[in-house]
C-alpha positions in Angstrom: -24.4 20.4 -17.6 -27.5 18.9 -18.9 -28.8 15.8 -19.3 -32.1 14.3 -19.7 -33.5 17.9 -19.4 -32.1 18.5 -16.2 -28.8 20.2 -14.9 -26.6 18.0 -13.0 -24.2 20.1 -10.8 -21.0 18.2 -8.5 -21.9 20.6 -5.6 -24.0 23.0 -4.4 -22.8 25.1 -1.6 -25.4 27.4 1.0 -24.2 29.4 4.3 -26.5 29.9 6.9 -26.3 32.7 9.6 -27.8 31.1 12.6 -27.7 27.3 14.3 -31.3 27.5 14.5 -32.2 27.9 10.3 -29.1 25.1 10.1 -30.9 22.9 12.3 -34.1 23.4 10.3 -32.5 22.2 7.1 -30.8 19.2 8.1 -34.4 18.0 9.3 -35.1 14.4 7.2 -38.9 15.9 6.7 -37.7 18.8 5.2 -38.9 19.4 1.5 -35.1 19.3 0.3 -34.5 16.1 1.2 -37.1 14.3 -0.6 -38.5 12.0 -2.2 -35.8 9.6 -0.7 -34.3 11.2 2.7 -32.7 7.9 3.7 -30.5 8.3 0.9 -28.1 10.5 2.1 -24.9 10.3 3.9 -23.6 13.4 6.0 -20.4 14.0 7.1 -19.0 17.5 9.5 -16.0 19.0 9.4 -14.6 21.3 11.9 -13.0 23.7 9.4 -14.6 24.5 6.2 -11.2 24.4 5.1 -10.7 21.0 5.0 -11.0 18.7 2.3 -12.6 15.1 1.7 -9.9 13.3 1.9 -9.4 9.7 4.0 -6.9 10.0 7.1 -4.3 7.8 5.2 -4.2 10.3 2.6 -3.5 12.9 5.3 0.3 13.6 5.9 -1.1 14.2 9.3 -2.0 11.3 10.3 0.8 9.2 9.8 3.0 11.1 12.2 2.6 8.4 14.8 3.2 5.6 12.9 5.9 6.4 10.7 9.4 7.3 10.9 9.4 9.9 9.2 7.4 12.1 7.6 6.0 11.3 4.2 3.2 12.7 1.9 1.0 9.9 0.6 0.7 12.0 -2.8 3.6 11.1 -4.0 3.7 7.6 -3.0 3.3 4.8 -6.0 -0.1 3.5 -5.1 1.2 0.1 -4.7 3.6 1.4 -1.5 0.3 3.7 -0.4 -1.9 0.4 -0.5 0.8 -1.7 1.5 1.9 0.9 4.2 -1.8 0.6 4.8 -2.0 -2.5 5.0 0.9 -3.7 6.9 -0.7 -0.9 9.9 -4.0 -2.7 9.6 -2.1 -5.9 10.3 0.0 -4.5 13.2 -3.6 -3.5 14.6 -5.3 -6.7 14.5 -2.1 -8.7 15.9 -1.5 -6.4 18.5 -5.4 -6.6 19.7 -5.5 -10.3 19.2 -2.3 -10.6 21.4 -4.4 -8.0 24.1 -7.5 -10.4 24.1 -9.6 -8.3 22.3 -11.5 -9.5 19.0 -10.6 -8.9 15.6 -13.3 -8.5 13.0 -11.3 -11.0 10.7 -9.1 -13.5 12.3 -6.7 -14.9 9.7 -3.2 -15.8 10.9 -2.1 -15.0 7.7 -3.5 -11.0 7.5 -1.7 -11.3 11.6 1.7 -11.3 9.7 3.6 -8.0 8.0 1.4 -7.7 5.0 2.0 -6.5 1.0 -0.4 -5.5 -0.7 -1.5 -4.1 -4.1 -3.8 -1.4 -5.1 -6.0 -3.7 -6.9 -6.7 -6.1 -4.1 -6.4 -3.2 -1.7 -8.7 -3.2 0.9 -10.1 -6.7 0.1 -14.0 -6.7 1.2 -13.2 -9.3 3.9 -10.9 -7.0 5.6 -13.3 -3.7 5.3 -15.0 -4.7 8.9 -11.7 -4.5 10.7 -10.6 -1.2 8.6 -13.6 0.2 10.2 -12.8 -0.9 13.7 -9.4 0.4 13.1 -10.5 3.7 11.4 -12.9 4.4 14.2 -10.2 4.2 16.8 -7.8 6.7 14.9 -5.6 4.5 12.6 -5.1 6.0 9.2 -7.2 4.3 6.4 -8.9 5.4 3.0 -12.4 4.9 4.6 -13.9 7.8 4.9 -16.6 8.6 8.1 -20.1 9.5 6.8 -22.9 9.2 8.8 -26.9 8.6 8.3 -27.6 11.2 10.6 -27.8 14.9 9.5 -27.8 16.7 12.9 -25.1 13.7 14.0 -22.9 15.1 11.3 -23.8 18.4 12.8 -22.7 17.7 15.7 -19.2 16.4 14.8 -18.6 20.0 13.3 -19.4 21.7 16.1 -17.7 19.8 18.8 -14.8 19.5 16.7 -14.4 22.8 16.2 -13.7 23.4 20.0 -10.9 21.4 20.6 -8.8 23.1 17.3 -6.1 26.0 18.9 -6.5 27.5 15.5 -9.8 28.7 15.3 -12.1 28.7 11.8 -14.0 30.9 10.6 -16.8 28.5 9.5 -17.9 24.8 10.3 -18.9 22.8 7.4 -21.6 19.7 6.9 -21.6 17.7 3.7 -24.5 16.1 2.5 -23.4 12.9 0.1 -26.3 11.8 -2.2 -26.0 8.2 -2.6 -28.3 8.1 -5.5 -25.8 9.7 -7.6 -24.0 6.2 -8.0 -26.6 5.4 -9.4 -26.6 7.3 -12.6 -23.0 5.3 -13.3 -22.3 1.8 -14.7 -20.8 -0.5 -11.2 -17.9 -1.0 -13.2 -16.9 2.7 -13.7 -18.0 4.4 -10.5 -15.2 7.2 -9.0 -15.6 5.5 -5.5 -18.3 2.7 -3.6 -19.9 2.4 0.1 -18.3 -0.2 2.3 -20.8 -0.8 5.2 -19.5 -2.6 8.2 -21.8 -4.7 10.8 -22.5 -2.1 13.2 -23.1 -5.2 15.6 -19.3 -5.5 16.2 -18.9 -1.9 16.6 -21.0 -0.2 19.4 -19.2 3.2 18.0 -20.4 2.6 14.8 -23.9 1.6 15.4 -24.3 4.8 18.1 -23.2 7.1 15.0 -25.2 5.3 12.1 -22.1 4.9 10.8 -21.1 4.3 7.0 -17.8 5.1 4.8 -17.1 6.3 1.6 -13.8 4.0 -0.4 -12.3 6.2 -3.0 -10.2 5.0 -6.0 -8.5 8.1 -6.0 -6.1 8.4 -3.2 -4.6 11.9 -4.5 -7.8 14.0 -4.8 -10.4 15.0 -2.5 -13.9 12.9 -3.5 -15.5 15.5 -4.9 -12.5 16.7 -6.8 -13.4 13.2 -8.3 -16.9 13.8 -8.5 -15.8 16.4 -10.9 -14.6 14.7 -13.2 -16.8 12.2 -13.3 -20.0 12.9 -16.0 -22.7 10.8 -14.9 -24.4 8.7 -18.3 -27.9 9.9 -16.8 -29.8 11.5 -14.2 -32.3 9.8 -11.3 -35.6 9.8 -13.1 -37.8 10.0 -10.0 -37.2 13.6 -9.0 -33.9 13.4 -6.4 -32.0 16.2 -6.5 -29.0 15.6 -9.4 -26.3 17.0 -7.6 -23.5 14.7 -5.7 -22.9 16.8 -2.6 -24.4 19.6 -0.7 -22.2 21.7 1.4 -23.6 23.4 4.5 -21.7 26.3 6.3 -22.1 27.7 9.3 -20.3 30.7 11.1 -18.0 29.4 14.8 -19.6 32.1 16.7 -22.7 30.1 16.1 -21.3 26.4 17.4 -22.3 26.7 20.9 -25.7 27.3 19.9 -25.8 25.0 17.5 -24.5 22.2 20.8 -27.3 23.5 22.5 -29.8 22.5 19.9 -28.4 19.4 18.9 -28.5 18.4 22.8 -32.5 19.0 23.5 -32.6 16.7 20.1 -30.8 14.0 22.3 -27.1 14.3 20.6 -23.8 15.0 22.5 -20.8 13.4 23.3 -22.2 11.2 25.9 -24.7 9.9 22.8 -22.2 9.6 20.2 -19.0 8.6 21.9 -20.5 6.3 24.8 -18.7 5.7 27.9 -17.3 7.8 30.2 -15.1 9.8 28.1 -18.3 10.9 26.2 -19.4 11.9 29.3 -16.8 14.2 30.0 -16.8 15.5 26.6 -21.0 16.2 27.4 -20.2 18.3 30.4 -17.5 20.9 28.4 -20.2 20.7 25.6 -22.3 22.5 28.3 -20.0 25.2 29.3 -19.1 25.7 25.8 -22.6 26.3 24.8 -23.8 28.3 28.0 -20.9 30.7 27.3 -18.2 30.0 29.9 -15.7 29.6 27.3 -17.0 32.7 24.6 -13.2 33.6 24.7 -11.9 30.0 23.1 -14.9 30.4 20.5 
Protein backbone atom coordinates (compact mmCIF):
# COMPACT_ATOMS: atom_id res chain seq x y z
CA UNK A 1 0.00 0.00 0.00
CA UNK A 2 0.88 3.53 -0.74
CA UNK A 3 0.47 6.55 0.64
CA UNK A 4 2.10 9.83 0.47
CA UNK A 5 4.63 8.22 -1.86
CA UNK A 6 5.68 5.78 0.41
CA UNK A 7 4.67 1.98 1.07
CA UNK A 8 3.33 1.28 4.34
CA UNK A 9 3.61 -2.54 5.21
CA UNK A 10 1.83 -4.16 8.85
CA UNK A 11 5.03 -6.26 9.20
CA UNK A 12 8.25 -6.90 8.09
CA UNK A 13 9.76 -10.14 9.01
CA UNK A 14 13.98 -10.96 8.86
CA UNK A 15 15.75 -14.28 10.29
CA UNK A 16 19.08 -14.21 11.39
CA UNK A 17 21.53 -17.23 11.60
CA UNK A 18 23.77 -16.31 14.43
CA UNK A 19 23.13 -14.49 18.10
CA UNK A 20 26.00 -12.38 17.28
CA UNK A 21 24.44 -10.43 13.74
CA UNK A 22 20.95 -10.55 16.15
CA UNK A 23 22.66 -8.69 18.72
CA UNK A 24 24.10 -6.25 16.22
CA UNK A 25 20.66 -5.23 15.01
CA UNK A 26 18.86 -4.71 18.08
CA UNK A 27 21.70 -2.06 18.80
CA UNK A 28 19.61 1.53 19.44
CA UNK A 29 22.60 3.20 17.21
CA UNK A 30 22.03 1.05 14.52
CA UNK A 31 21.02 2.82 11.21
CA UNK A 32 17.55 0.85 11.27
CA UNK A 33 16.39 2.29 14.10
CA UNK A 34 16.59 5.85 13.36
CA UNK A 35 15.85 8.89 13.32
CA UNK A 36 13.73 8.16 16.54
CA UNK A 37 15.27 4.87 18.38
CA UNK A 38 13.35 5.67 21.56
CA UNK A 39 10.31 5.06 19.82
CA UNK A 40 10.15 1.59 19.87
CA UNK A 41 8.75 -1.00 22.01
CA UNK A 42 10.14 -4.77 21.90
CA UNK A 43 8.70 -7.61 23.08
CA UNK A 44 10.38 -11.67 22.92
CA UNK A 45 8.69 -14.57 22.64
CA UNK A 46 9.97 -17.97 23.28
CA UNK A 47 8.33 -19.65 20.32
CA UNK A 48 7.94 -18.00 17.02
CA UNK A 49 4.84 -19.69 17.09
CA UNK A 50 3.11 -17.71 19.36
CA UNK A 51 0.83 -14.94 18.78
CA UNK A 52 0.33 -11.33 20.23
CA UNK A 53 -2.19 -11.89 22.16
CA UNK A 54 -2.75 -10.61 26.12
CA UNK A 55 -2.71 -13.60 28.85
CA UNK A 56 -6.48 -13.09 29.42
CA UNK A 57 -7.13 -13.88 26.00
CA UNK A 58 -5.11 -17.06 26.39
CA UNK A 59 -7.23 -20.16 27.32
CA UNK A 60 -4.05 -20.97 29.13
CA UNK A 61 -3.96 -18.81 31.44
CA UNK A 62 -7.12 -19.02 33.11
CA UNK A 63 -6.60 -22.64 34.13
CA UNK A 64 -5.83 -21.56 37.64
CA UNK A 65 -8.46 -19.34 38.27
CA UNK A 66 -11.36 -20.79 36.73
CA UNK A 67 -13.45 -23.71 37.18
CA UNK A 68 -13.41 -24.84 34.29
CA UNK A 69 -12.06 -24.39 31.21
CA UNK A 70 -13.26 -21.67 28.86
CA UNK A 71 -12.00 -19.94 25.61
CA UNK A 72 -12.17 -16.16 25.96
CA UNK A 73 -13.14 -16.11 22.09
CA UNK A 74 -16.23 -16.95 22.49
CA UNK A 75 -17.05 -15.01 25.50
CA UNK A 76 -19.51 -11.80 24.94
CA UNK A 77 -17.07 -9.05 25.61
CA UNK A 78 -19.07 -7.78 28.43
CA UNK A 79 -18.51 -11.39 30.46
CA UNK A 80 -14.65 -11.23 29.09
CA UNK A 81 -14.27 -7.55 30.59
CA UNK A 82 -15.96 -8.67 33.98
CA UNK A 83 -14.24 -12.12 34.53
CA UNK A 84 -11.29 -9.80 34.35
CA UNK A 85 -12.21 -7.61 36.46
CA UNK A 86 -13.79 -9.40 39.27
CA UNK A 87 -9.80 -11.44 39.28
CA UNK A 88 -8.27 -7.99 39.44
CA UNK A 89 -10.46 -7.27 42.41
CA UNK A 90 -9.80 -10.62 44.14
CA UNK A 91 -5.99 -9.53 43.67
CA UNK A 92 -6.10 -6.30 45.31
CA UNK A 93 -8.35 -7.54 48.35
CA UNK A 94 -6.43 -10.46 48.86
CA UNK A 95 -3.02 -8.23 48.98
CA UNK A 96 -4.60 -5.51 50.99
CA UNK A 97 -5.80 -8.23 53.53
CA UNK A 98 -1.76 -9.62 53.31
CA UNK A 99 -0.45 -6.03 54.16
CA UNK A 100 0.86 -5.36 51.00
CA UNK A 101 -0.01 -2.10 48.96
CA UNK A 102 -2.37 -1.86 46.27
CA UNK A 103 -1.77 0.59 43.51
CA UNK A 104 -5.50 1.87 43.81
CA UNK A 105 -7.17 1.51 47.09
CA UNK A 106 -10.88 1.84 46.71
CA UNK A 107 -13.11 -0.24 48.99
CA UNK A 108 -15.43 -0.28 46.33
CA UNK A 109 -12.93 -1.95 43.31
CA UNK A 110 -12.10 -4.45 46.92
CA UNK A 111 -15.63 -5.97 46.39
CA UNK A 112 -16.73 -8.72 43.42
CA UNK A 113 -16.69 -6.36 40.51
CA UNK A 114 -18.98 -6.04 36.99
CA UNK A 115 -17.78 -4.59 34.54
CA UNK A 116 -18.39 -3.49 30.89
CA UNK A 117 -16.31 -3.40 27.92
CA UNK A 118 -16.51 0.19 27.55
CA UNK A 119 -15.40 1.16 30.93
CA UNK A 120 -13.08 -1.80 30.89
CA UNK A 121 -9.94 -1.36 32.27
CA UNK A 122 -10.69 2.24 33.63
CA UNK A 123 -7.27 4.33 33.47
CA UNK A 124 -7.32 4.52 37.35
CA UNK A 125 -7.15 0.85 37.65
CA UNK A 126 -4.31 0.30 34.80
CA UNK A 127 -1.44 0.72 37.60
CA UNK A 128 -2.73 -2.21 39.65
CA UNK A 129 -3.43 -4.32 36.19
CA UNK A 130 0.21 -3.91 35.79
CA UNK A 131 1.17 -5.04 39.17
CA UNK A 132 -1.15 -7.86 38.77
CA UNK A 133 -0.03 -8.65 35.11
CA UNK A 134 3.55 -8.71 36.14
CA UNK A 135 3.04 -11.28 38.88
CA UNK A 136 1.14 -13.75 36.45
CA UNK A 137 -2.60 -12.84 36.72
CA UNK A 138 -4.28 -12.89 33.30
CA UNK A 139 -5.06 -9.38 31.90
CA UNK A 140 -5.33 -7.73 28.33
CA UNK A 141 -2.08 -5.74 28.92
CA UNK A 142 0.33 -6.77 26.93
CA UNK A 143 4.41 -6.79 28.18
CA UNK A 144 6.62 -4.68 25.79
CA UNK A 145 9.61 -3.38 26.78
CA UNK A 146 11.96 -0.23 25.91
CA UNK A 147 14.82 -2.34 25.73
CA UNK A 148 15.75 -4.37 22.52
CA UNK A 149 18.43 -6.80 23.82
CA UNK A 150 15.90 -6.97 27.28
CA UNK A 151 13.36 -8.29 24.85
CA UNK A 152 16.06 -10.47 23.67
CA UNK A 153 16.65 -11.85 26.50
CA UNK A 154 13.11 -12.85 27.40
CA UNK A 155 13.16 -15.08 24.27
CA UNK A 156 15.96 -16.75 24.95
CA UNK A 157 15.59 -17.57 28.62
CA UNK A 158 12.12 -18.47 27.92
CA UNK A 159 12.80 -20.73 25.56
CA UNK A 160 14.75 -23.02 28.04
CA UNK A 161 12.32 -23.72 30.43
CA UNK A 162 9.53 -24.95 27.46
CA UNK A 163 9.56 -29.16 27.40
CA UNK A 164 8.49 -28.64 23.82
CA UNK A 165 11.22 -27.26 22.16
CA UNK A 166 10.92 -24.46 19.03
CA UNK A 167 12.44 -24.26 16.34
CA UNK A 168 12.97 -20.49 16.37
CA UNK A 169 12.86 -17.63 19.11
CA UNK A 170 11.14 -14.54 18.06
CA UNK A 171 11.61 -10.49 19.00
CA UNK A 172 9.03 -8.02 17.95
CA UNK A 173 9.80 -4.60 17.42
CA UNK A 174 6.51 -2.27 18.00
CA UNK A 175 6.83 1.14 16.34
CA UNK A 176 5.05 3.49 18.38
CA UNK A 177 5.02 6.18 15.76
CA UNK A 178 2.64 4.25 13.81
CA UNK A 179 -0.28 5.68 16.17
CA UNK A 180 0.54 8.31 15.06
CA UNK A 181 -0.55 8.23 11.51
CA UNK A 182 -4.31 7.59 13.13
CA UNK A 183 -7.00 10.03 14.46
CA UNK A 184 -7.02 9.24 18.86
CA UNK A 185 -10.41 8.45 18.44
CA UNK A 186 -9.96 5.50 15.92
CA UNK A 187 -6.77 3.91 16.93
CA UNK A 188 -6.87 -0.32 16.87
CA UNK A 189 -5.24 -0.28 20.36
CA UNK A 190 -3.28 2.63 23.01
CA UNK A 191 -0.11 2.44 25.45
CA UNK A 192 -1.00 2.33 29.10
CA UNK A 193 2.20 3.29 31.09
CA UNK A 194 2.28 2.46 34.75
CA UNK A 195 4.68 4.41 37.43
CA UNK A 196 7.47 2.25 37.35
CA UNK A 197 8.13 3.79 40.94
CA UNK A 198 5.57 1.29 42.54
CA UNK A 199 6.86 -1.51 40.58
CA UNK A 200 10.63 -2.40 41.00
CA UNK A 201 9.85 -5.29 38.27
CA UNK A 202 8.67 -2.89 36.07
CA UNK A 203 11.14 -0.17 36.30
CA UNK A 204 14.26 -3.07 36.06
CA UNK A 205 12.60 -4.16 32.61
CA UNK A 206 11.71 -0.55 31.19
CA UNK A 207 8.51 -1.86 31.22
CA UNK A 208 5.44 -0.64 29.07
CA UNK A 209 2.04 -2.42 27.70
CA UNK A 210 0.21 -2.53 24.75
CA UNK A 211 -4.16 -2.34 25.54
CA UNK A 212 -5.92 -3.77 22.58
CA UNK A 213 -9.67 -3.25 21.67
CA UNK A 214 -9.70 -6.37 20.07
CA UNK A 215 -9.74 -9.13 22.49
CA UNK A 216 -10.24 -11.94 19.67
CA UNK A 217 -7.29 -11.24 17.40
CA UNK A 218 -3.64 -11.09 17.77
CA UNK A 219 -2.49 -7.10 17.59
CA UNK A 220 -1.14 -7.24 14.53
CA UNK A 221 -3.92 -9.21 12.99
CA UNK A 222 -5.49 -5.80 13.93
CA UNK A 223 -2.84 -3.81 12.65
CA UNK A 224 -3.95 -5.40 9.45
CA UNK A 225 -6.85 -4.16 9.12
CA UNK A 226 -6.24 -1.04 10.18
CA UNK A 227 -5.15 1.61 7.00
CA UNK A 228 -3.37 4.37 8.46
CA UNK A 229 -4.87 8.05 6.92
CA UNK A 230 -1.00 9.02 6.42
CA UNK A 231 2.43 8.13 6.89
CA UNK A 232 5.33 9.78 9.52
CA UNK A 233 6.61 12.58 7.39
CA UNK A 234 10.13 12.71 9.01
CA UNK A 235 11.61 9.55 7.65
CA UNK A 236 10.60 6.57 10.37
CA UNK A 237 10.25 3.50 9.01
CA UNK A 238 6.19 3.04 7.96
CA UNK A 239 5.76 -0.23 9.04
CA UNK A 240 3.91 -1.18 12.55
CA UNK A 241 6.05 -4.19 13.55
CA UNK A 242 9.31 -5.81 12.85
CA UNK A 243 9.66 -9.42 13.63
CA UNK A 244 13.15 -10.81 14.41
CA UNK A 245 13.83 -14.64 14.30
CA UNK A 246 16.41 -16.49 15.57
CA UNK A 247 17.25 -20.28 15.36
CA UNK A 248 17.17 -22.33 19.45
CA UNK A 249 20.51 -23.76 18.65
CA UNK A 250 21.63 -20.21 18.78
CA UNK A 251 19.93 -19.07 22.48
CA UNK A 252 22.74 -20.03 24.67
CA UNK A 253 24.88 -17.89 22.68
CA UNK A 254 22.77 -15.33 22.43
CA UNK A 255 22.56 -15.52 26.93
CA UNK A 256 26.04 -15.30 26.62
CA UNK A 257 26.05 -12.04 24.84
CA UNK A 258 23.30 -10.53 26.41
CA UNK A 259 25.13 -11.17 29.88
CA UNK A 260 28.75 -9.28 29.00
CA UNK A 261 25.99 -6.46 28.03
CA UNK A 262 24.88 -6.57 31.73
CA UNK A 263 21.31 -8.49 31.20
CA UNK A 264 20.30 -11.85 32.88
CA UNK A 265 17.98 -13.05 35.25
CA UNK A 266 19.62 -11.60 38.28
CA UNK A 267 19.17 -8.05 36.21
CA UNK A 268 15.80 -8.43 35.07
CA UNK A 269 14.01 -10.41 37.67
CA UNK A 270 15.89 -9.03 40.95
CA UNK A 271 16.10 -11.01 44.02
CA UNK A 272 17.19 -14.10 44.70
CA UNK A 273 15.16 -16.08 42.43
CA UNK A 274 16.81 -14.02 39.52
CA UNK A 275 19.74 -15.18 40.94
CA UNK A 276 19.17 -18.68 40.56
CA UNK A 277 17.70 -18.26 37.27
CA UNK A 278 21.49 -16.35 36.41
CA UNK A 279 23.44 -19.38 37.43
CA UNK A 280 21.30 -22.09 35.00
CA UNK A 281 21.64 -19.16 32.38
CA UNK A 282 25.33 -19.97 32.74
CA UNK A 283 25.33 -23.68 32.28
CA UNK A 284 22.83 -23.25 29.53
CA UNK A 285 25.02 -21.01 27.68
CA UNK A 286 28.47 -22.79 28.49
CA UNK A 287 26.87 -26.02 27.05
CA UNK A 288 26.17 -28.24 30.00
CA UNK A 289 22.70 -28.62 29.00
CA UNK A 290 23.25 -28.83 24.75
CA UNK A 291 20.95 -31.92 25.11
CA UNK A 292 17.73 -29.75 26.59
CA UNK A 293 18.51 -27.07 23.70
Amino acid sequence: MKENGATWRAVVSRTFKSAASLVAALTPTERNWTPRPNLWAFRGHADAKWKLLPSAHRSKSWTAYARRPFDPKELAPNKMAGREGALLGEFMLACDRAGLRVPFHDPALLMPLTWTVEGWPEPKVREALALAQHHGVPTRLLDWTRRAKHAAYFAAAGAAELRDKPDYIEIWALNLRWLDCFDPHSRPFDIVMAPASSNPRLHAQAGLFTLSRDHTRPLDKVVRTHRPRMLIADGAAPEAFRRYRLPLSEAGALLRLLRFEGISGASMLLGYDGVVKELRERAISRGFDEDEW
